[in-house]
TITORVO-619832 format. One record per residue: residue number from 1; residue in three letters; x negated, y negated, z of N, C-alpha, C in turn. Coordinates in steps of 0.1 Angstrom, whole numbers. Example, Ala and Ser with C-alpha at 12.3 -4.5 7.8 and 13.67 -1.06 7.14 Angstrom:
% TITORVO-619832
PT   drenba   sero      nx      ny      nz     cax     cay     caz      cx      cy      cz
PT        1    ALA    -132      57      78    -123      45      78    -132      33      78
PT        2    SER    -128      22      71    -137      11      71    -129       0      79
% end
This chain:
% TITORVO-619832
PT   drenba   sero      nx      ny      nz     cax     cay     caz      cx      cy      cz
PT        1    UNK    -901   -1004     971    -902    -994     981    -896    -981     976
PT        2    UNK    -884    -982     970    -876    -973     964    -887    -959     952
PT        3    UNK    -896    -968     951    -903    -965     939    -916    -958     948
PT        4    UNK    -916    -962     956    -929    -957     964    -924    -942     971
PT        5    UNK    -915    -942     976    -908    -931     983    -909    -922     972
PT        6    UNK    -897    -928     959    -898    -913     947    -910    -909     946
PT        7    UNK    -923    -911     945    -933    -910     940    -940    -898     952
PT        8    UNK    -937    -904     963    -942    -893     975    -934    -884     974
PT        9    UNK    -919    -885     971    -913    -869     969    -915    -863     959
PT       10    UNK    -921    -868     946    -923    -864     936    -936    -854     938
PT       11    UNK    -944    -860     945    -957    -851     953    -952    -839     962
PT       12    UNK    -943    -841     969    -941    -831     981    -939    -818     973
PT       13    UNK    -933    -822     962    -926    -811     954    -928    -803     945
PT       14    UNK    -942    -814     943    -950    -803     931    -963    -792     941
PT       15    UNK    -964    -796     953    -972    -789     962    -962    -776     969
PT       16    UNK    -951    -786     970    -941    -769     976    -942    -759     964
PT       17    UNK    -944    -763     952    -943    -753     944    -951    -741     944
PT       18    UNK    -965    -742     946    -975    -737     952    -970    -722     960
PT       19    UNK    -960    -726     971    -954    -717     980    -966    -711     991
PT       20    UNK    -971    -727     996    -980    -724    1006    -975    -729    1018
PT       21    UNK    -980    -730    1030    -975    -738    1042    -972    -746    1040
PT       22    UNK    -960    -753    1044    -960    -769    1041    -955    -776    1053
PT       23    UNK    -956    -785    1055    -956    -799    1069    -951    -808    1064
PT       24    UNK    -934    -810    1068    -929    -826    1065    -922    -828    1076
PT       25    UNK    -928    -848    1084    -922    -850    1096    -922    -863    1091
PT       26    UNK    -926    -873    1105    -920    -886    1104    -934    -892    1113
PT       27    UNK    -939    -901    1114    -950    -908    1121    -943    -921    1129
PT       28    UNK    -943    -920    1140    -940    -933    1149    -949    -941    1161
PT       29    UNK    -951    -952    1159    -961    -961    1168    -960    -973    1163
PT       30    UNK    -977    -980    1164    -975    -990    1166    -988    -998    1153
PT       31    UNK    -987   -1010    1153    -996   -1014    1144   -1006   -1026    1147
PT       32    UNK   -1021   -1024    1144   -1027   -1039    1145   -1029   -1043    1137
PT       33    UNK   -1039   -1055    1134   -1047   -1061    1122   -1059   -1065    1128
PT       34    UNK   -1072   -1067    1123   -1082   -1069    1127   -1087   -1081    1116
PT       35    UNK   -1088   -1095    1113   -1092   -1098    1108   -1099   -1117    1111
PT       36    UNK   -1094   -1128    1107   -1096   -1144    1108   -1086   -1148    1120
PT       37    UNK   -1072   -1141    1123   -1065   -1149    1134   -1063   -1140    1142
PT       38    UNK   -1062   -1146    1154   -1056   -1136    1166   -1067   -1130    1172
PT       39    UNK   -1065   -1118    1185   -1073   -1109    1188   -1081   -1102    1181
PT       40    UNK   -1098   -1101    1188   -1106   -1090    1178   -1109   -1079    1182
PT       41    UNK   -1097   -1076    1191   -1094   -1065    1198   -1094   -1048    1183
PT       42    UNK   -1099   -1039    1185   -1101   -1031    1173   -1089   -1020    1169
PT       43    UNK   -1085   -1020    1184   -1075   -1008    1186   -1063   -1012    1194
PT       44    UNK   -1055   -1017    1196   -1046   -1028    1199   -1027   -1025    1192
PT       45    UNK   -1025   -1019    1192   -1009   -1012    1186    -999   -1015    1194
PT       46    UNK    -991   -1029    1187    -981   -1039    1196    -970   -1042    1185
PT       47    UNK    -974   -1038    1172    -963   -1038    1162    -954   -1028    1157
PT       48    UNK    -940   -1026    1153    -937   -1011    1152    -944   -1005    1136
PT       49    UNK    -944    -996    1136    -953    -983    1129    -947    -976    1127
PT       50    UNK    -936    -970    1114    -930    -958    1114    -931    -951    1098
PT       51    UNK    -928    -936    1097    -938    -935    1081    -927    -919    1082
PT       52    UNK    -931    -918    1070    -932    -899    1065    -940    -895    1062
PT       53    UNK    -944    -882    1064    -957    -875    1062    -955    -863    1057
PT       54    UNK    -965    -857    1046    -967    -844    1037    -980    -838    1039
PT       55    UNK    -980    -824    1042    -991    -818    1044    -993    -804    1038
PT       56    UNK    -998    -802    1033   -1002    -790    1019   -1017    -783    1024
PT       57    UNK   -1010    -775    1034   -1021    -764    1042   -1027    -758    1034
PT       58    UNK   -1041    -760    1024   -1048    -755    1019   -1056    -742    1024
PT       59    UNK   -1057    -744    1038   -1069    -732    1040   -1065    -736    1058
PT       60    UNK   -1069    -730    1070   -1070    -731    1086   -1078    -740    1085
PT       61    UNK   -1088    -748    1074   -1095    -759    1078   -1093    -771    1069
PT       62    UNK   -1084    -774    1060   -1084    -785    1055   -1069    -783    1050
PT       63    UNK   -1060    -797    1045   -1051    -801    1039   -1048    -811    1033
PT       64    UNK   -1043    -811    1024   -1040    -822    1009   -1025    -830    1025
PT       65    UNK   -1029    -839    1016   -1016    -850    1030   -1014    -864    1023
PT       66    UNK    -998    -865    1019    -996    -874    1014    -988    -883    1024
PT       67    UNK    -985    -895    1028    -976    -904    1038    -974    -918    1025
PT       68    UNK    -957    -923    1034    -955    -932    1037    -954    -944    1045
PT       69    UNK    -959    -958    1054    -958    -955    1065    -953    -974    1059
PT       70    UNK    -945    -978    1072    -942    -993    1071    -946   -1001    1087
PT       71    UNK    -950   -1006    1085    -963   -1014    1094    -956   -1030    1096
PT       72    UNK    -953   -1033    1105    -957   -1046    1108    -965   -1051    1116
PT       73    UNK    -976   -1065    1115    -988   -1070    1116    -985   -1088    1123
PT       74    UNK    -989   -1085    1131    -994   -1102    1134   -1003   -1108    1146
PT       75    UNK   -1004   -1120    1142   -1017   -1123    1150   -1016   -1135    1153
PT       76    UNK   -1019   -1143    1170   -1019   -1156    1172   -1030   -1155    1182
PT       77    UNK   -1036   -1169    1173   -1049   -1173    1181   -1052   -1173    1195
PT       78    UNK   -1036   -1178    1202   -1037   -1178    1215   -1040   -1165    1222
PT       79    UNK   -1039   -1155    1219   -1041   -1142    1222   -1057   -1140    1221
PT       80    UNK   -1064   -1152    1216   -1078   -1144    1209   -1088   -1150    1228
PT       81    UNK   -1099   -1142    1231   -1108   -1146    1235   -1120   -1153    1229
PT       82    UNK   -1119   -1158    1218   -1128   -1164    1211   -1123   -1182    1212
PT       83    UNK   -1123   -1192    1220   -1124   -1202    1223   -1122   -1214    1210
PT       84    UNK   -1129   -1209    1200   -1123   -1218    1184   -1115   -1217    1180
PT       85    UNK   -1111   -1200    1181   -1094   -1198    1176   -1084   -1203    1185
PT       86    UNK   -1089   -1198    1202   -1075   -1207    1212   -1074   -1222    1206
PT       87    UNK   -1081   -1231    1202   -1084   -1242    1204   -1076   -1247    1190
PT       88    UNK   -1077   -1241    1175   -1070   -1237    1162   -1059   -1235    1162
PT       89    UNK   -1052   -1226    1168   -1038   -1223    1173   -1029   -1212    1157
PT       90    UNK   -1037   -1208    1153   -1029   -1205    1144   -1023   -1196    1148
PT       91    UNK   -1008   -1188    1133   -1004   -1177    1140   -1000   -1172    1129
PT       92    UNK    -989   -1159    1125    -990   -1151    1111    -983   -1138    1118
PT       93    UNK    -973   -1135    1107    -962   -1123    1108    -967   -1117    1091
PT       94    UNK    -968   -1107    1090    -969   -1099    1076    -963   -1087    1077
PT       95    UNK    -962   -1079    1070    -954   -1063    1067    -968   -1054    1061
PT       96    UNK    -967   -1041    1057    -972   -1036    1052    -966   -1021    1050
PT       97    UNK    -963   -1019    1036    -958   -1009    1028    -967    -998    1024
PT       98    UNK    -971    -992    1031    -981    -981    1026    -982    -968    1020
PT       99    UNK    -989    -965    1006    -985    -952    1004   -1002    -944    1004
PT      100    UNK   -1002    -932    1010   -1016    -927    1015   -1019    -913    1007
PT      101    UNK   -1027    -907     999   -1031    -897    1000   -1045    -892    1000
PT      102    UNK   -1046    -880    1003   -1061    -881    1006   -1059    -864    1016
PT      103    UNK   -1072    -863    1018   -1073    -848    1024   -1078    -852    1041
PT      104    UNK   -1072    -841    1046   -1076    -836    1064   -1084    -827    1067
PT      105    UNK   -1091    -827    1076   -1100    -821    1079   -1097    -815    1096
PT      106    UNK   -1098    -798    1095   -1093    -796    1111   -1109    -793    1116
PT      107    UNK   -1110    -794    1125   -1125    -793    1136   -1122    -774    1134
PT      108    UNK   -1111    -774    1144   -1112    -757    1147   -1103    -748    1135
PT      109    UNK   -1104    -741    1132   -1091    -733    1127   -1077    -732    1134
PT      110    UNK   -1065    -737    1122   -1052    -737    1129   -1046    -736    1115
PT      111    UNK   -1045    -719    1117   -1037    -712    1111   -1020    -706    1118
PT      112    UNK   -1016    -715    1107    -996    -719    1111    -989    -705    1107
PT      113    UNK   -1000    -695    1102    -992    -683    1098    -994    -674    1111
PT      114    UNK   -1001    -677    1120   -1004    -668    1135    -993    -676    1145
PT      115    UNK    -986    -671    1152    -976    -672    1164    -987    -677    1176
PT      116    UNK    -979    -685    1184    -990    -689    1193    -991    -703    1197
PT      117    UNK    -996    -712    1206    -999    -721    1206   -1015    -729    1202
PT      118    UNK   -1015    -737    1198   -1029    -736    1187   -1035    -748    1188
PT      119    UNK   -1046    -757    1191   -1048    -775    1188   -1057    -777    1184
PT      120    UNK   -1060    -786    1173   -1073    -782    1169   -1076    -805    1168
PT      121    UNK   -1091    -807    1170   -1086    -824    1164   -1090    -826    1147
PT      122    UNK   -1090    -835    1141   -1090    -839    1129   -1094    -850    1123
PT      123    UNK   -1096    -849    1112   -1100    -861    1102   -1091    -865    1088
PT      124    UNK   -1092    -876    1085   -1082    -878    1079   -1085    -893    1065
PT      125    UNK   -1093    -893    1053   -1093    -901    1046   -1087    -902    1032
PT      126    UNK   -1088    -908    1022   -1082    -908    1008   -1083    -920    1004
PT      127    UNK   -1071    -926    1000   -1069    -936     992   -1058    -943     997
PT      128    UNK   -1052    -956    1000   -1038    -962    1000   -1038    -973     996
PT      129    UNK   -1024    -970     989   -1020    -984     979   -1006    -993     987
PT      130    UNK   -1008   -1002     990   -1001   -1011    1000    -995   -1025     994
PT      131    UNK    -983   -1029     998    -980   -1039     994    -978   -1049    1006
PT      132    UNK    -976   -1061    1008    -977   -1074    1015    -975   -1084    1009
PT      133    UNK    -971   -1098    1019    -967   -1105    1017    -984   -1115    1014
PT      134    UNK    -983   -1124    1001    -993   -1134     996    -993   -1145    1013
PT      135    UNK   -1001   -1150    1019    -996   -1161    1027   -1008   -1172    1026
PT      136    UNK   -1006   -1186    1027   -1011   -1194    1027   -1007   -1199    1045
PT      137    UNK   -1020   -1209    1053   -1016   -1218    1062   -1010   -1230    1062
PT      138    UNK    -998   -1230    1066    -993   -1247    1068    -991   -1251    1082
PT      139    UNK    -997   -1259    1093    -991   -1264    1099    -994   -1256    1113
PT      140    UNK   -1003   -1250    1109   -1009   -1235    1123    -996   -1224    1120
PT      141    UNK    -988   -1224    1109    -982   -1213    1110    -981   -1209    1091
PT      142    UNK    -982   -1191    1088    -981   -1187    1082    -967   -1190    1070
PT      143    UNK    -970   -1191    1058    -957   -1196    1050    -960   -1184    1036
PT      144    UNK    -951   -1177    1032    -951   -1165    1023    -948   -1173    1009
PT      145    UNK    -960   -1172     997    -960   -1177     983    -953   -1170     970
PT      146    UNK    -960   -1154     974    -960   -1142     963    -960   -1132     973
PT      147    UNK    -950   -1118     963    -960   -1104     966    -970   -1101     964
PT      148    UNK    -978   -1096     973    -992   -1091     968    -996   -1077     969
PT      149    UNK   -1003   -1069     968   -1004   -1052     965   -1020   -1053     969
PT      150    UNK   -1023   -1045     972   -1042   -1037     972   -1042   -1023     974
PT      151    UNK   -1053   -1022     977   -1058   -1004     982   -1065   -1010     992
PT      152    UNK   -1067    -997    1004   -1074    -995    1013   -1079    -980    1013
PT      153    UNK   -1088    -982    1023   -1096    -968    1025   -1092    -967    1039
PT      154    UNK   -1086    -952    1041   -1077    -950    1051   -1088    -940    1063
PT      155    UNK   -1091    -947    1070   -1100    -935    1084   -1096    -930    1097
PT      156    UNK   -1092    -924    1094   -1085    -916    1108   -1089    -903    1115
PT      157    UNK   -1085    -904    1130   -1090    -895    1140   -1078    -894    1143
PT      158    UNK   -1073    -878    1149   -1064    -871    1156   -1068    -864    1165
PT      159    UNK   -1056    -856    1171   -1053    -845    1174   -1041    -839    1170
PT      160    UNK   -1039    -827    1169   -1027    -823    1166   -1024    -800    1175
PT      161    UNK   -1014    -803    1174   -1010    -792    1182    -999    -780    1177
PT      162    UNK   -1001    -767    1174    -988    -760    1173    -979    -758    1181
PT      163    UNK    -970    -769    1186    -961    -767    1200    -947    -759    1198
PT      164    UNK    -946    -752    1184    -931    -741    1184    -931    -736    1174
PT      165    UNK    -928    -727    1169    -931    -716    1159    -932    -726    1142
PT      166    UNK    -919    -739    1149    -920    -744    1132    -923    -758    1134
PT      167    UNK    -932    -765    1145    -932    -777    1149    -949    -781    1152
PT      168    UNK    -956    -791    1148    -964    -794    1149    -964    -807    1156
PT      169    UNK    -967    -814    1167    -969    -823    1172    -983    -829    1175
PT      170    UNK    -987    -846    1169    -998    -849    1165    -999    -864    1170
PT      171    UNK   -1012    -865    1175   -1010    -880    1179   -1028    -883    1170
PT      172    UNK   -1026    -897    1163   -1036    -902    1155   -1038    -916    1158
PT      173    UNK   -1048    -924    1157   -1052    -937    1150   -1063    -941    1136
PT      174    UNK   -1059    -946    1132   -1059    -946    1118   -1063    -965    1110
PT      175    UNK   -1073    -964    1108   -1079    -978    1106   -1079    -978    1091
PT      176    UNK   -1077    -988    1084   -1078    -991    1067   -1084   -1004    1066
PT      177    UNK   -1095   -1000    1061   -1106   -1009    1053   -1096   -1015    1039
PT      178    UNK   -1094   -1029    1035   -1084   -1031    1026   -1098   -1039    1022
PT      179    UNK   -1092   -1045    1009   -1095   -1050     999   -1091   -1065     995
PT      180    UNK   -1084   -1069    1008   -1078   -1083    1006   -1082   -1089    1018
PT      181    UNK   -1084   -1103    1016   -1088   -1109    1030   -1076   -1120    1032
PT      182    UNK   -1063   -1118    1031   -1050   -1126    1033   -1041   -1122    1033
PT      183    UNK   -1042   -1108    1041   -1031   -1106    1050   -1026   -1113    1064
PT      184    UNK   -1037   -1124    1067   -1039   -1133    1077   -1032   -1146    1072
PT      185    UNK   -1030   -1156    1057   -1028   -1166    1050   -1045   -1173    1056
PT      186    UNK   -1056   -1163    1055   -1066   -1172    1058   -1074   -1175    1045
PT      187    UNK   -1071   -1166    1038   -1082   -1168    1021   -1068   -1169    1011
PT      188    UNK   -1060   -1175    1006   -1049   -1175     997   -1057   -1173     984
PT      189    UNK   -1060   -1165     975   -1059   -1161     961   -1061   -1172     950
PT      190    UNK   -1048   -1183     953   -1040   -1190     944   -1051   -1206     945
PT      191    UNK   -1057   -1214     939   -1063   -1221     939   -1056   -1234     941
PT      192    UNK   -1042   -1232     944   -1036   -1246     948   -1040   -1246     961
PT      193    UNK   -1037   -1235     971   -1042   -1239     983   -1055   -1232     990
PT      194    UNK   -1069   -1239     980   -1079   -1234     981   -1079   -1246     998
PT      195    UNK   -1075   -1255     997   -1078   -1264    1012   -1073   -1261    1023
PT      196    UNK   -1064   -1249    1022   -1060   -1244    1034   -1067   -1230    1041
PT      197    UNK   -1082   -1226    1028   -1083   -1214    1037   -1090   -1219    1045
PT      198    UNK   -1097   -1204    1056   -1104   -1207    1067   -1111   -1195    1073
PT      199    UNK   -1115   -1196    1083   -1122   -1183    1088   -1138   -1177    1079
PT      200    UNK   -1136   -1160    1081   -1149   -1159    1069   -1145   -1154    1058
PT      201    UNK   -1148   -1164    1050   -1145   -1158    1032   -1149   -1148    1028
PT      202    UNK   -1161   -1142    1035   -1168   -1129    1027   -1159   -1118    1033
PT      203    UNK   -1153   -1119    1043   -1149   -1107    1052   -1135   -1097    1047
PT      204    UNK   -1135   -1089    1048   -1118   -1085    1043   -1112   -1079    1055
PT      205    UNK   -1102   -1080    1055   -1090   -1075    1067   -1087   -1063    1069
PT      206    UNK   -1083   -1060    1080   -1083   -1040    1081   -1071   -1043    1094
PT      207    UNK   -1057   -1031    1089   -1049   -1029    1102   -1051   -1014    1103
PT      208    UNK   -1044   -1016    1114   -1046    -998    1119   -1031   -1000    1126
PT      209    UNK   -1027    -983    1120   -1017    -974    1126   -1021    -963    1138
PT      210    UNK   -1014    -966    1149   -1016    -953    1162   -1003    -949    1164
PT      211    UNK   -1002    -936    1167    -991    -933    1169    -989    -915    1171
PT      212    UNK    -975    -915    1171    -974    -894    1169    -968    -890    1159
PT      213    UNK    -969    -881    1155    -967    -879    1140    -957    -861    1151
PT      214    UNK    -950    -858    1144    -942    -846    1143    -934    -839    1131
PT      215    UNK    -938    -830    1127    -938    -824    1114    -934    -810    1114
PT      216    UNK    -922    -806    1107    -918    -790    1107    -924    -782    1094
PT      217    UNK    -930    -774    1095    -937    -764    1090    -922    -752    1086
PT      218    UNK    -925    -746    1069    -913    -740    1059    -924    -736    1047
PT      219    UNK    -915    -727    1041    -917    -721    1027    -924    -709    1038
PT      220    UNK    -932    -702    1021    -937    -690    1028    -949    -691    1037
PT      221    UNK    -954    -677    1043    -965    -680    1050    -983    -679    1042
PT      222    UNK    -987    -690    1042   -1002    -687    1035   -1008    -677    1029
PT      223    UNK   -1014    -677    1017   -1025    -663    1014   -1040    -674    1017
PT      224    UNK   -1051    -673    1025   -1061    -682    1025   -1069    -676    1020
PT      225    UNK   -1068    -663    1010   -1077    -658    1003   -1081    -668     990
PT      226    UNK   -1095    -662     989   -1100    -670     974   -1095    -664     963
PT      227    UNK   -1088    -677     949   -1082    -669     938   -1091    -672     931
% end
């Protein structure tokens, strides 16, 4: 984790250099998973959800945005309206370490160098590299093997608002298409416990972060001319 953080400050730093707008806050809410256990509920945020966020105001319509965010995830069958899984009982606690970058996209112009109150909504994709715990099923309950790591493709919808000369207040949900299908312990990797997977093997897992993001805006004010 230690390693992940340096790495996003190492970013924040080479973009303040620039000496363009810049946006550093904190992200708080909540977290789901959408995958083999539990509810298939899509949007669902009952886990806590809290992160740091970088935003590198390119232009009144787009910005470079780097985050941290730490996620926890779980899921039990009994919660599901799907009748095979009440009947299965399984259940599963995981974490998720997330590091995000990727570009925003504002609908309206929200230019931070004009005084004023301002809202514009948004888009939000890139790349994230995430770490988790490996899990196999024992027993209807999740048991942790290995670390494991992937990428996801991060999709998100906002809104966000200029509420004080140096404050931005933002509320998002945020879904990631991953690349691993055992963040659940339903497909384990490791071929010792190929007899414990279950569910659909073709399928991969996706959680999502909701929440409000708040972020103070510093350095100088924008040139959005073309160099």
């Amino acid at each position: 984790m230690k390693r992940i953080l340096f790495v996003l400050l190492l970013t924040a730093m080479s973009f303040m250099a620039e000496a363009q707008i810049n946006e550093l806050g904190i992200f708080a809410g909540g977290a789901n998973y959408i995958g083999d256990v539990g509810s298939t509920t899509y949007i669902a945020p009952k886990d806590l959800a809290v992160g740091l966020m970088y935003r590198w105001n390119r232009s009144p319509r787009h910005s470079w945005r780097a985050s941290f965010t730490y996620g926890e995830i779980s899921g039990k069958d009994a919660d599901s309206d799907v009748s095979g899984r009440k009947q299965r009982g399984n259940k599963f606690k995981n974490t998720v370490k997330e590091l995000s970058l990727g570009l925003e996209f504002n609908f309206f112009d929200f230019n931070l160098h004009e005084d004023g109150f301002k809202a514009t909504p948004y888009i939000y994709s890139g790349l994230s590299y995430f770490l988790y715990d490996e899990k196999y099923m024992n027993n209807q309950q999740a048991r942790d093997y290995k670390n494991g790591s992937s990428i996801a493709i991060p999709m998100t919808v906002g809104i966000k608002a200029h509420i004080a000369r140096h404050l931005v207040l933002g509320l998002e949900t945020g879904a990631r298409y991953t690349f691993t299908d055992n963040l659940d312990a339903s497909n384990p990797g490791d071929s010792s416990y190929e007899a414990a997977r279950f569910g659909n093997l073709e399928s991969k897992d996706w959680y999502v972060f909701t929440g409000f993001t708040l972020t103070y805006t510093f350095t100088n004010k924008p040139c959005y001319c073309s160099q």
